[in-house]
C-alpha positions in Angstrom: -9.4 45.2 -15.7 -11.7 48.0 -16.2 -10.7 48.9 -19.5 -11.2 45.6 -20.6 -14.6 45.5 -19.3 -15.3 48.3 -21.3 -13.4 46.9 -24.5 -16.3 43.9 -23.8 -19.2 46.0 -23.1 -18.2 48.3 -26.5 -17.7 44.8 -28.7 -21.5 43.4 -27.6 -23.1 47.0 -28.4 -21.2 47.2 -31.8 -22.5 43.9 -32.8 -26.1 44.7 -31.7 -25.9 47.5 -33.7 -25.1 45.2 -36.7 -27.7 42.2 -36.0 -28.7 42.3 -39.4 -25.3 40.7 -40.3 -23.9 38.4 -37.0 -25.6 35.3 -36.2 -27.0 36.8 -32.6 -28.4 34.4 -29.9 -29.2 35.6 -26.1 -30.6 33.8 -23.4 -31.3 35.2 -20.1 -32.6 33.2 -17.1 -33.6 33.7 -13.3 -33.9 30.7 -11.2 -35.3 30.6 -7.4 -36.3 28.5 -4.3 -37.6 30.1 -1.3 -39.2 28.7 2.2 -40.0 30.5 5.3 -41.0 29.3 8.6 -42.7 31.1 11.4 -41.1 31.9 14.7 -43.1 29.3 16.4 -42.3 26.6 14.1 -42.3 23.5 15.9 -39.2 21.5 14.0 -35.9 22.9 13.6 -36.1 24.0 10.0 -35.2 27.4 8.8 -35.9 29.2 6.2 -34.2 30.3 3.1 -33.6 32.4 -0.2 -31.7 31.2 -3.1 -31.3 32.6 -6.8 -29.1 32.6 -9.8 -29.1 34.7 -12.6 -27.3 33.5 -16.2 -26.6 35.5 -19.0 -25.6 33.8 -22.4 -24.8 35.2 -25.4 -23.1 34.7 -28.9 -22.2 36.3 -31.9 -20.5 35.2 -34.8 -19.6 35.9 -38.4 -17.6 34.8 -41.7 -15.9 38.2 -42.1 -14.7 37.2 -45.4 -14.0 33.4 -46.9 -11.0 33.3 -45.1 -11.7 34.8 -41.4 -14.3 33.7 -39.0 -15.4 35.6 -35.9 -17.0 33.9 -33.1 -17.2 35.6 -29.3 -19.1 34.3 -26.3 -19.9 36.3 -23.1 -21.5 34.3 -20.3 -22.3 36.4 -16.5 -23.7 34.2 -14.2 -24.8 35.3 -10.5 -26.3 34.3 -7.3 -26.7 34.4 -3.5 -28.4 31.9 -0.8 -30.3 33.9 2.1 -30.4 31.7 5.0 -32.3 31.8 8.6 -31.1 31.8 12.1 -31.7 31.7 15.6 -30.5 34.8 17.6 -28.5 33.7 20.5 -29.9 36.7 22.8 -33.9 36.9 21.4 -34.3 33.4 20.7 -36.1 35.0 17.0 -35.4 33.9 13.9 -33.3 36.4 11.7 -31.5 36.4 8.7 -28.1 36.8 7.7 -26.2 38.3 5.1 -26.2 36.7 1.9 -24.0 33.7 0.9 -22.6 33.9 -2.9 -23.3 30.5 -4.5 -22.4 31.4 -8.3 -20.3 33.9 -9.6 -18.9 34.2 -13.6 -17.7 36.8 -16.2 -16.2 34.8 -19.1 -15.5 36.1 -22.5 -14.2 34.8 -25.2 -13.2 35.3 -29.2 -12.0 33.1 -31.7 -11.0 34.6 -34.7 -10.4 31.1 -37.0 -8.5 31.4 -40.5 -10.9 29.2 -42.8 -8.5 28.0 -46.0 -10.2 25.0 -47.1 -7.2 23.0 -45.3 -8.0 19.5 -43.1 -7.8 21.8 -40.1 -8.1 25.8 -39.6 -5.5 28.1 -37.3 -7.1 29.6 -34.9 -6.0 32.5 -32.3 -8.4 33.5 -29.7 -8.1 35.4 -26.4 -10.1 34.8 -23.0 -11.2 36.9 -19.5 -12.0 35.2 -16.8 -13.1 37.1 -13.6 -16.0 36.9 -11.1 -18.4 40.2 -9.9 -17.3 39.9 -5.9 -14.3 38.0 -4.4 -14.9 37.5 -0.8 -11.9 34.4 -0.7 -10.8 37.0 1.8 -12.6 37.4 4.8 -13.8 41.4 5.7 -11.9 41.9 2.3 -14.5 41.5 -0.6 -12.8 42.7 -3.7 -15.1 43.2 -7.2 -14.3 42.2 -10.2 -11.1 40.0 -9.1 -9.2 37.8 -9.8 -8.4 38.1 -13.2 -7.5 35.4 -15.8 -6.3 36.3 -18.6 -6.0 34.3 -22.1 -4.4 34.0 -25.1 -4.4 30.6 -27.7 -3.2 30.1 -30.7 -3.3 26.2 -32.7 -5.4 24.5 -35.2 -9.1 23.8 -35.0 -11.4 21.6 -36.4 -15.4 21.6 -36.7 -16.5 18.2 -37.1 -20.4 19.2 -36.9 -21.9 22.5 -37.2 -25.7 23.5 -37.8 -28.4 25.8 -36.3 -28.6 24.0 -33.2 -25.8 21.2 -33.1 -21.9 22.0 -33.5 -19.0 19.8 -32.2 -15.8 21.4 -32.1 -12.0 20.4 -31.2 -9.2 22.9 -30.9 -5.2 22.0 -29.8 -2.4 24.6 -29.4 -0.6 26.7 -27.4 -1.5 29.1 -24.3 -0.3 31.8 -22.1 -2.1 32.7 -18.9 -1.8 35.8 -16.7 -3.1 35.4 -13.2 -4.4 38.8 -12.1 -5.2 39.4 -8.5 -5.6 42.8 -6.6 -5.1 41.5 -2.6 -1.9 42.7 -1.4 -0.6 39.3 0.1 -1.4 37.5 -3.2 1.4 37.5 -5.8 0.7 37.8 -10.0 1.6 35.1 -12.2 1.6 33.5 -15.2 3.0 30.4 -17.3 2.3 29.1 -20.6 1.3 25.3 -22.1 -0.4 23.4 -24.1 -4.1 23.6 -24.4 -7.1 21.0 -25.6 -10.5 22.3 -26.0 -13.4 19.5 -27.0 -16.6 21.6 -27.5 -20.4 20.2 -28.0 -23.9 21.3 -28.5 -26.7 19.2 -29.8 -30.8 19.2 -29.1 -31.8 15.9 -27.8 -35.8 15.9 -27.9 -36.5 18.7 -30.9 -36.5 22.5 -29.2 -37.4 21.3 -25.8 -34.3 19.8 -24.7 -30.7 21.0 -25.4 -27.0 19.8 -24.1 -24.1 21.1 -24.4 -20.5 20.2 -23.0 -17.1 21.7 -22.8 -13.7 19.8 -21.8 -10.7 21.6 -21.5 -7.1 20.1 -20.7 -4.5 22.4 -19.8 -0.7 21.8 -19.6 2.0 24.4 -17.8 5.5 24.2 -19.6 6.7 26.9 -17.7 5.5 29.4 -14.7 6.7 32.3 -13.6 7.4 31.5 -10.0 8.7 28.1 -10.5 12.4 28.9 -9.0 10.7 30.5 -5.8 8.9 27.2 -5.7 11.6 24.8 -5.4 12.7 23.0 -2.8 8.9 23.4 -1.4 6.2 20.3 -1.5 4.4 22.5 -4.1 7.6 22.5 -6.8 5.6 20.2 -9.0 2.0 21.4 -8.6 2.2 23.9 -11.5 3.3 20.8 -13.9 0.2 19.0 -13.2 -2.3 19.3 -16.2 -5.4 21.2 -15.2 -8.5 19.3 -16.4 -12.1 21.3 -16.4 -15.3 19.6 -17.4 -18.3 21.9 -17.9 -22.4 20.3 -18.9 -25.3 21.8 -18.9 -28.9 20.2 -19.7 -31.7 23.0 -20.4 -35.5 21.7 -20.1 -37.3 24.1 -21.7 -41.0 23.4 -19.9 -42.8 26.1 -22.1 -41.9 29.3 -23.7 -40.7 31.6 -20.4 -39.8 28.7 -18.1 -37.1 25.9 -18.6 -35.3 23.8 -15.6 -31.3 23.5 -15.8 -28.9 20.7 -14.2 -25.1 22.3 -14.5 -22.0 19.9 -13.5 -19.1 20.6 -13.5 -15.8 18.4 -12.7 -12.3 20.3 -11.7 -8.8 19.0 -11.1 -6.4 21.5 -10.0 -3.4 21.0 -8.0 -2.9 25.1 -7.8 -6.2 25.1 -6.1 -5.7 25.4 -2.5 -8.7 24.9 0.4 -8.8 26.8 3.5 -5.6 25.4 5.5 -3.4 26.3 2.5 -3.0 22.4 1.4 -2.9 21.5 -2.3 -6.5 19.5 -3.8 -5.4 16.9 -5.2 -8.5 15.6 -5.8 -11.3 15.8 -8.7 -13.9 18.8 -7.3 -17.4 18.4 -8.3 -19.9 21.4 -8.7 -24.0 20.2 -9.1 -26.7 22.9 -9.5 -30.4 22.1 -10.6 -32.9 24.5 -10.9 -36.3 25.8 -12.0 -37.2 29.4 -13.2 -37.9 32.2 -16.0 -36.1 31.5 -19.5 -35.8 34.4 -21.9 -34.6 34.1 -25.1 -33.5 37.7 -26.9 -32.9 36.2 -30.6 
């Protein structure tokens, strides 16, 4: 994983070194929320801490009439400090730090452009996160590891400055990367949909953008360990994952975001081991500092 890290950090610096021919765009963002009460508060609220950090960034480029390049990197990070009352003192103290986001996702597309109704495409993904604390006294960075690779036709419906609409179908292979001891490797392969959309609503002040992805196992890698087991089927299930994000941008430096995001995942499992067979929902809003570098 750490090579490819550095294969990531090596491809961003080349192509800032070559601005003056990739289409560059950057944003960087800190959001916060913070209240504090003293110790002799009346009510029973407590105080607390909460930030996020997102990093977004894309380059892309016709290489020549027939090749196009397009890469994303997106980091996103942040922690929720919370108060509490000390059994033994009776004062209020904090505790560690509670991770509420956590992202490394990058992605290239490299898309054959030959004048046909639709374009092949091949593209390969890493999915990882900064700290994995699933694991309790076990926090692991930089794991687990997803790793990517897609191949299929492509279509851009829309694409300008600031609005692009995108649909891409084909096939996938997916390595499941993970460095605890009691947690075995894997991977399987499918079919993959990818419906991708960006457009301003209210001129440069308001932008949305939306990503659905359908994913469907033809085959996994531990499928014959798994029969005979009430999980033999989960792996068959499609995986569905629904990403928006609304950016207000208030004035030049600060912008407010709502995220939502929609999972269904039948290899997701909660704390007791059982299957979610259910549609997961993620909600963030917040308010903070907006930097765009280009």
């Amino acid at each position: 994983m750490k090579k490819l890290i550095v294969i990531i950090v090596i491809i961003v610096s080349f192509m800032y070194l070559k601005a003056e021919e990739w289409n560059l765009k950057a944003d960087i963002s800190l959001m916060m929320n913070q209240n504090y009460y003293s110790d002799n508060w009346a009510g029973e609220e407590m105080g607390s801490i909460s930030w996020v950090s997102n990093v977004n960034m894309l380059a892309e480029k016709q290489l020549n009439p027939k090749i196009h390049n397009k890469n994303t990197l997106k980091l996103a990070f942040g922690q929720t400090h919370n108060q509490y009352i000390e059994e033994e003192t009776g004062d209020k103290k904090w505790a560690s730090p509670d991770k509420s986001t956590d992202l490394i996702d990058f992605e290239t597309i490299i898309r054959f452009t030959l004048g046909a109704f639709v374009d092949p495409y091949v593209s390969g993904k890493i999915e990882s996160q900064f700290l994995d604390q699933s694991i309790e006294e076990e926090t692991k960075p930089l794991n687990p590891n997803v790793i990517i690779e897609s191949f299929g036709m492509s279509k851009i419906f829309t694409k300008t400055e600031r609005k692009e609409f995108s649909m891409r179908l084909g096939g996938s292979f997916r390595q499941y990367l993970n460095h605890h001891e009691d947690i075995y490797n894997t991977n399987d392969g499918g079919l993959e949909f990818i419906a991708d959309y960006k457009t301003p609503i209210s001129d440069d002040n308001i932008t949305f953008s939306s990503i659905f992805n359908v994913y469907k196992a033809l085959y996994h890698s531990e499928s014959e360990d798994l029969e005979d087991t009430e999980y033999e089927d989960d792996w068959k299930t499609p995986r569905i994952n629904w990403k928006n994000t609304l950016i207000v941008n208030l004035s030049k430096l600060i912008s407010m975001n709502l995220y939502f995001e929609m999972i269904y995942n039948e290899t997701d499992y909660d704390n007791d081991g059982k299957s979610i067979d259910e549609i997961q929902y993620k909600q963030t809003l917040s308010l903070g500092i907006n930097y765009k570098i280009l």
